[in-house]
N, C-alpha and C positions, 0 to 999 in steps of 0.2 A: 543491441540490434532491435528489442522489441517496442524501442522508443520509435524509433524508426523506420522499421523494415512494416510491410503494409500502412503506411503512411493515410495513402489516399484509398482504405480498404476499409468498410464499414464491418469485416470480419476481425479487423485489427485492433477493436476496441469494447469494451464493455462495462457496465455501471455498474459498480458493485453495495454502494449503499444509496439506494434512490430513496426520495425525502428527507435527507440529509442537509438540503440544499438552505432550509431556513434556518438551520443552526449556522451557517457558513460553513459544513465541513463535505468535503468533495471525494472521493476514492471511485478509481475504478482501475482494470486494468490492460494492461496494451499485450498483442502478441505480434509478434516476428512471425519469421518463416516456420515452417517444423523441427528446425533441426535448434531453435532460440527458444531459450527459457521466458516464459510472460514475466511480467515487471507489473509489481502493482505500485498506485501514486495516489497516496493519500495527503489532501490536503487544507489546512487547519488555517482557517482566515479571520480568527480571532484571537486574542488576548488570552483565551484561557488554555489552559493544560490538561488535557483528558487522559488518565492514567487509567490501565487495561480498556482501552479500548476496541469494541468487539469489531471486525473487519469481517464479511463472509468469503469467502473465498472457492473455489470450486474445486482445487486437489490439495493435495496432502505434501508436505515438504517442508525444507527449510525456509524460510523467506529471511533473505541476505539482506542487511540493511545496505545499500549501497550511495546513497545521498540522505544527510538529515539538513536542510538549510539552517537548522538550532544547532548547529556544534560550533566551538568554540571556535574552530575553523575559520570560522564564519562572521565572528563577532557574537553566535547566538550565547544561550544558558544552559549548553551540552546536556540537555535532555532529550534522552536517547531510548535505546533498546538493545543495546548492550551487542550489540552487532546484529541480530536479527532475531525472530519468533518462529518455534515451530507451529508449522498450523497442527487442529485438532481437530479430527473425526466428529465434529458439533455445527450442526447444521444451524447457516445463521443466514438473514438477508437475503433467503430464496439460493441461495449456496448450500453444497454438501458440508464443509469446513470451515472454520474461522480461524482466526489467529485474534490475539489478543495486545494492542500496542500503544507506548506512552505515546500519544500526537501534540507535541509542544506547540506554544504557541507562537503564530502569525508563520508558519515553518510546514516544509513539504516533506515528504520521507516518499524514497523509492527503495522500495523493496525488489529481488528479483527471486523467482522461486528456481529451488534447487529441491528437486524431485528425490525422490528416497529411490 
């Protein structure tokens, strides 16, 4: 839903690594209504494989991997994150928390958080 749900709602979206954009790597994340978990979309427009990569994020939680366009699924090189990251209490990217994640390449990863 929080792909979604506030659509056409400039509350329903936010940048979560700005200056990212010359490397070609994109992340931000979408929220739904209140009762919908946000979904973060990080996304890798190059050839290479960035392993722990720092993401900021703004709560604390699981983050579910729930789309990798690199799984095998897919045709990709099933490099992944083993279902999902918890984030950590480490203030990163103007965020209270970060999670840390392989972002395979030319491949998108939706993450959704699941709140402790």
């Amino acid at each position: 839903p929080a792909l979604h749900q506030r659509d056409c709602d400039a509350g329903g979206f936010m940048w979560l690594q700005e200056g990212s954009e010359q490397q070609s790597l994109f992340a931000y994340m979408r929220f739904g209504l209140s009762d919908t978990e946000p979904a973060v979309v990080v996304v890798n427009m190059t050839p290479n494989t960035y392993f722990d990569y720092d993401i900021g994020v703004p709560v604390q939680g699981y983050y579910r991997e729930v789309l990798n366009t690199d799984s095998n699924l897919y045709g990709g090189s099933n490099k992944g994150n083993s279902g999902g990251q918890h984030a950590k209490a480490d203030p990163c990217a103007g965020q209270s928390c970060k999670i840390s994640v392989c972002l395979p390449p030319l491949a998108t990863l939706i993450l959704i958080c699941e709140k402790n």
